[in-house]
N, C-alpha and C positions, 0 to 999 in steps of 0.2 A: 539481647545479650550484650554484655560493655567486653569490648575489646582493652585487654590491658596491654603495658607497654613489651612484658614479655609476648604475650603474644605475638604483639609486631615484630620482636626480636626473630621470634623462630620462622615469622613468615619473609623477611631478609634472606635468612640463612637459606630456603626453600628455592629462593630466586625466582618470585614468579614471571613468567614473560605474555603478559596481554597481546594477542597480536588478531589487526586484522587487516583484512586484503583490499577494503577501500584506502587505505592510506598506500601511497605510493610505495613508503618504506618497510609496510606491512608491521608494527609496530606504530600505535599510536603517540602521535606530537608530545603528549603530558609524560608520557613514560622517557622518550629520548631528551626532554628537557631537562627533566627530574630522576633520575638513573636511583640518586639511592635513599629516595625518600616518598617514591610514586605510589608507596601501598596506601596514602593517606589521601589519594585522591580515588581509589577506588571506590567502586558499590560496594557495601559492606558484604556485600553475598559471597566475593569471593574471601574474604578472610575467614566467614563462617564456614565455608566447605571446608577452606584446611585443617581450621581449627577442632572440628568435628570430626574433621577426616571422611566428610562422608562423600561415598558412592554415586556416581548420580544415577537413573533410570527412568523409562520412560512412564513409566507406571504411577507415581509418586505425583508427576507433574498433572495438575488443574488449569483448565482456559476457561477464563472470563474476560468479564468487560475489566479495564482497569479503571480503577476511583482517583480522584482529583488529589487523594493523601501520596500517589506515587510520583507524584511530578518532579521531585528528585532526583528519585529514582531512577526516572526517564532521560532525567539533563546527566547524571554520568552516566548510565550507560550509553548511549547515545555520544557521551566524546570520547567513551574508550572504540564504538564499532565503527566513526565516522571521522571523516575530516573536516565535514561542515561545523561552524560554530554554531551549534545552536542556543538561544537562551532562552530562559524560564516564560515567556509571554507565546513561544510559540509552541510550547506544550498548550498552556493556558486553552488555545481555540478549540481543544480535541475534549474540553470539557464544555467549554462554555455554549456551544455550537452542537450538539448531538445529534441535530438532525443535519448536519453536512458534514460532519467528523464522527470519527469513531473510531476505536481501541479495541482489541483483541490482547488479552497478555496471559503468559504460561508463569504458574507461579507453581512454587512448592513451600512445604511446612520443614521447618524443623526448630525445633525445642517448644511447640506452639506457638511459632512464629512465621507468618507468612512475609517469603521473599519472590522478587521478579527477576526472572531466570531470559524473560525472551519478551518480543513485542512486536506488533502491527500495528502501525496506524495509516488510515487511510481516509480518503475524501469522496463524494460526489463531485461531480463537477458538468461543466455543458459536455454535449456528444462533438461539438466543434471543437472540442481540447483534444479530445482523443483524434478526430480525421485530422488536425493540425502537426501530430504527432506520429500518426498511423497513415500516411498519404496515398500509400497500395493497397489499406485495406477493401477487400471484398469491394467496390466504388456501386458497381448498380444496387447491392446489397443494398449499399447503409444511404444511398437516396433513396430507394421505395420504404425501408423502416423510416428515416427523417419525415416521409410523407405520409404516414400509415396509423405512425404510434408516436410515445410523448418520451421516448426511452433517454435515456441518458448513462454515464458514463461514472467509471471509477478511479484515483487513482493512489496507489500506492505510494506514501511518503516515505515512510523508514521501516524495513524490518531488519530483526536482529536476534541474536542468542546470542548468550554467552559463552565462552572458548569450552567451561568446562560440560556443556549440554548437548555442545553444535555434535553429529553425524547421531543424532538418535529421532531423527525426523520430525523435530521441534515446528520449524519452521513448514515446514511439507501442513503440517498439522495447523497451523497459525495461516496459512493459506487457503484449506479447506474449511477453514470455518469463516475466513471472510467472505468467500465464493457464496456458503452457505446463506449466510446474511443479507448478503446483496441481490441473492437472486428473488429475495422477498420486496426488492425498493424499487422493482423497474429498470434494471441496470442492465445495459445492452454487451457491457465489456469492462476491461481492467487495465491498465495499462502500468509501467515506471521506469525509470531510467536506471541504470547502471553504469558508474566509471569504469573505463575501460580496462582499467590494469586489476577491478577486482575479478579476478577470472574463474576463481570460485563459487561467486556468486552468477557467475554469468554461465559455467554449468551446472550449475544448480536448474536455472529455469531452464533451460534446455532437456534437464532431466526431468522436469515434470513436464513437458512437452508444450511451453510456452512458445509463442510465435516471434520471431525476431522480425525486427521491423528496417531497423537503420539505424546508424550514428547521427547525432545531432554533436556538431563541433562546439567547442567551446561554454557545451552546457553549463560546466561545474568551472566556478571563480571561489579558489581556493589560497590564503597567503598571497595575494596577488598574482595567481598562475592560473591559468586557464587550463581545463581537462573535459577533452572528447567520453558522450555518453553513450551506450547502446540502447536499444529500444525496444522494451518485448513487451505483447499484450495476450490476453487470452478472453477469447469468447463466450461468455456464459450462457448463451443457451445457441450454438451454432444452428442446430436443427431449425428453430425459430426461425432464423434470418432464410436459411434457403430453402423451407416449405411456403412463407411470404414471396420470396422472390420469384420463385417458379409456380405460383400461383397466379402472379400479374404476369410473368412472361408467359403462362399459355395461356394467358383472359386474349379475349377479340381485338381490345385496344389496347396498347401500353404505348402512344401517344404522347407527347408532353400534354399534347391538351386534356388527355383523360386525368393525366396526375394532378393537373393543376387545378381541375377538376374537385378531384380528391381530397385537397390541401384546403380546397374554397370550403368544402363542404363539412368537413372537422371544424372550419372558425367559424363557420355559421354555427355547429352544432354546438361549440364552448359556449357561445355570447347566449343564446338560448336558453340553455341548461342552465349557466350559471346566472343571468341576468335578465328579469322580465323587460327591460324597459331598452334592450336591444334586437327585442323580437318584431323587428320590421324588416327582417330578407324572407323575403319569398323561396323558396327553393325551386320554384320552378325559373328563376332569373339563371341558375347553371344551365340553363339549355342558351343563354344568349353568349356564354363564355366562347 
């Protein structure tokens, strides 16, 4: 649909206010710059809703993967819900990369037109990102899985909705389906940062009973200002880790030597498996360990 200049007119007159809670001033930088001429810098989605006047609900809304045609998309919404600069290249990795990135996005139809209402994107990454991040987690836990299994870690780069979607559990919903996802790739846990003044979003994960970790100071370099992060993660398959854990703490030895053990005997068993011409360790040389 072509937006004409009346329409722009009525949506002045309407006075819309973008606002969100990672920005300091809870109003986005583009809007306080630009006061009376900002409706030209938004996603077109929101002049569609007014101009349609339509309703939102949660019903209407589909989640899929997002396609490499939204990267736009992505780059304003994204400077209306943040105050990070992002630019068009670092969309680009969440396509070009799908086996280490990946996209989640909440879209809806209208006039036979699909529009992007909300978004996740997130990463794999090493399990030493997450204990670098997560320094109390569970600690005997996540050494007998580091020494057991090949798991690795998750983590959340941007989510968001839009003002006019947000409390209809958009996001609730764009979270259980990345959970979903990941618990098909080997992924031991989830983790992401939030600034500290958006306090919204920071009961939010408290509301779905994410785990708070710590403040990392100074995370977010913002306009040449610095801003303290918090740090919440959630474990995707908790049982997992402590049916493992309380299976080597009541085995006979839980020894460093029996783990090391353990650790010897998965690289002997990788180079094997996957390479004839490293099949020269004896297995019985672990008894000279």
């Amino acid at each position: 649909m072509k937006v004409n200049i009346e329409d722009i007119n009525k949506l002045k007159e309407l006075k819309i206010s973008i606002k969100s809670e990672a920005y300091e001033q809870g109003v986005p930088n583009f809007i306080i710059k630009h006061p009376n001429n900002y409706i030209f810098f938004l996603d077109e989605i929101h002049r569609i809703l007014l101009i349609e006047n339509h309703k939102p609900n949660f019903e209407e809304i589909k989640f899929e993967k997002i396609n490499k045609s939204y990267i736009m998309n992505l780059l304003l919404l994204h400077r209306e819900w943040f105050p990070v600069d992002y630019q068009r290249d670092y969309f680009e990795k969440f396509f070009d990369d799908k086996k280490k990135y990946s996209t989640i996005g909440a879209f809806i139809t209208i006039n036979n037109k699909k529009y992007l209402i909300g978004s996740i994107l997130y990463e794999i990454c090493k399990q030493t990102n997450f204990r670098n991040n997560i320094p109390n987690i569970l600690y005997e836990q996540s050494i007998i899985d580091y020494l057991c299994t090949n798991k690795k870690c998750a983590y959340i780069n941007t989510i968001g909705v839009i003002d006019e979607y947000r409390k209809l559990k958009v996001a609730s919903k764009l979270i259980e389906l990345m959970i979903e996802d990941l618990k098909n790739k080997n992924i031991i846990a989830i983790y992401l940062h939030v600034i500290l003044h958006n306090i919204s979003a920071i009961k939010f994960y408290e509301k779905i009973k994410w785990k708070y970790s710590g403040i990392i100071e100074n995370h977010y370099d913002i306009n040449e200002r610095h801003f303290d992060a918090k740090v919440f993660y959630y474990i995707i398959n908790e049982n997992y880790l402590k049916k493992n854990y309380t299976k080597i703490k009541n085995s006979k030895d839980t020894s460093s030597r029996n783990c090391i053990q353990i650790l010897y005997k998965k690289i002997i068993n990788y180079f094997n498996k996957n390479n004839n011409k490293y099949n020269l360790i004896n297995q019985s040389d672990l008894k000279k360990i």
